[in-house]
C-alpha positions in Angstrom: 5.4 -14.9 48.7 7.8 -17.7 48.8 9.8 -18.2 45.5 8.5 -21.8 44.5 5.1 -20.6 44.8 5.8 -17.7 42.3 7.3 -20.4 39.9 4.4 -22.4 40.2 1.7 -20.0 40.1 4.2 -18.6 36.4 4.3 -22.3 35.2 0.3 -22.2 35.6 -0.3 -19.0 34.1 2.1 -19.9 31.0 0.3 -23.3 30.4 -3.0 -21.9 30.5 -2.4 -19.0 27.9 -0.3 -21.9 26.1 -3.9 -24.1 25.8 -6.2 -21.1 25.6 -3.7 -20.0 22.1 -3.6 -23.7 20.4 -7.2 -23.8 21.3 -8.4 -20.4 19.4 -5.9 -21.9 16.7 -7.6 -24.8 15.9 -11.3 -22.7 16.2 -9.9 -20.9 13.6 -8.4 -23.3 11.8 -11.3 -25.3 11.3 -13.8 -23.2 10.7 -11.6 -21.6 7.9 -11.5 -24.3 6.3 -14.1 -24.8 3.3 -14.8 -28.4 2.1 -14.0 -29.6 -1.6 -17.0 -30.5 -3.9 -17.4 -32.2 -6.8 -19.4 -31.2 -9.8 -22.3 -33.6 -8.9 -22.6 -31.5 -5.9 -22.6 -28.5 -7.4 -25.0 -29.4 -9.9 -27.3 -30.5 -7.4 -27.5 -27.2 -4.7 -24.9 -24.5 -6.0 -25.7 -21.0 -4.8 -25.1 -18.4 -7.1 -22.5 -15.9 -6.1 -21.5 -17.8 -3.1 -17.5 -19.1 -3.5 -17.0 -23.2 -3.5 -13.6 -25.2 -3.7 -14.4 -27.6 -6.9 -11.9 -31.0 -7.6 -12.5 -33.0 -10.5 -10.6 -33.9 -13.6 -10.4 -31.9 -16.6 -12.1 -33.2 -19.4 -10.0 -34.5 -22.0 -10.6 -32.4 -25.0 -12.6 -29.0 -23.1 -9.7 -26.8 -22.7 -10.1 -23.8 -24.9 -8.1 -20.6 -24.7 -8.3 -17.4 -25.6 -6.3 -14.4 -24.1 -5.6 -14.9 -20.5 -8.9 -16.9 -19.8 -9.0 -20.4 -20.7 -12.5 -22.7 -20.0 -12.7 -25.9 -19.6 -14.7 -28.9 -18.3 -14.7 -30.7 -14.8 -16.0 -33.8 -14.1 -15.9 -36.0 -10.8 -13.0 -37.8 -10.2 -14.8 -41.4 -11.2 -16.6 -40.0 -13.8 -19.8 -38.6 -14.1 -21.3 -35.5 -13.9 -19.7 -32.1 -15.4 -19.4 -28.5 -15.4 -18.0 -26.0 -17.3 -15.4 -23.7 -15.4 -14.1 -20.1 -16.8 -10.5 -19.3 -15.4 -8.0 -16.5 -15.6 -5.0 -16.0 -14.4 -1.8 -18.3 -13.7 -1.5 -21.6 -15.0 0.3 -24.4 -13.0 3.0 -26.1 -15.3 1.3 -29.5 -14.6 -1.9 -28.5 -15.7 -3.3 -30.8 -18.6 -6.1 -32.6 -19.4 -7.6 -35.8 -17.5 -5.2 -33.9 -14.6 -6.8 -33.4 -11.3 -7.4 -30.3 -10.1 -9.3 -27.8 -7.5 -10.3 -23.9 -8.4 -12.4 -21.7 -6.4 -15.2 -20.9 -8.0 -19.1 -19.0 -7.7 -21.9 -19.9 -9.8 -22.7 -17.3 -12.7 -25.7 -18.5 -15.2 -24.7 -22.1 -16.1 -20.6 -21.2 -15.9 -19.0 -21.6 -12.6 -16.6 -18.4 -13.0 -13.2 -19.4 -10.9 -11.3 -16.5 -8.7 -7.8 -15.7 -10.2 -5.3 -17.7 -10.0 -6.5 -20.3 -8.1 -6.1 -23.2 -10.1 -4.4 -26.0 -8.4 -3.2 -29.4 -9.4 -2.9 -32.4 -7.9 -0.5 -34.5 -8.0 -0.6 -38.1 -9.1 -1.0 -40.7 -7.1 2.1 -42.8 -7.1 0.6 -45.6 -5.3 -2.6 -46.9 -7.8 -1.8 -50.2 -9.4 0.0 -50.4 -12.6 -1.9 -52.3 -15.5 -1.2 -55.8 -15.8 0.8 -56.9 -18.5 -0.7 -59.6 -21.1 
């Protein structure tokens, strides 16, 4: 076989695995990926026992502790609806009230119990609009 037709039947070969690869990637990729609800969502069609990425705020004034676990309250980000959330495990350093966060969580009675140490915080944004000045 001449020599240029081994390198093109290689380059071939090489691209196609190359596209096949980013292409199961992205499969899995996306289909990993679990969407973020908020806890009017939940409130309307949580499953019990099945696992749900939950964003809200923390309600100012909900965060009691005792132990390792601390509960506390979500709302959505606007306001709204809420639900209470029982965590364990490690707490971010920028976790506070009327701070955004996400947790994993599975419905249990009327408490969505979060999986340990998932808590999350969100940063904020730097880019709202400050208050105008009177």
């Amino acid at each position: 076989m001449d020599p240029s037709r081994k390198r093109q039947v290689r380059l071939v070969v090489a691209l196609t695995a190359a596209i096949c690869l980013a292409g199961a990637l992205m499969i899995t990729t996306f289909s990993a990926a679990s969407p973020e609800r908020i806890p009017s969502q939940l409130i309307a069609g949580a499953e019990p026992g099945k696992t749900y990425k939950l964003g809200g705020k923390v309600v100012d004034g909900s965060v009691q502790r005792s132990g390792d676990t601390m509960t506390f309250e979500m709302k959505d980000p606007k306001g709204g609806a809420t639900v209470p959330v029982k965590y364990a495990g490690a707490v971010p350093d920028p976790f506070r009230e009327g701070r955004e966060v996400v947790v994993t969580v599975s419905k249990q009675g009327n408490t969505y119990v979060a999986e340990r140490d998932s808590l999350v915080t969100k940063c904020p944004s730097k880019f709202t609009a400050e208050p105008k000045k009177s």
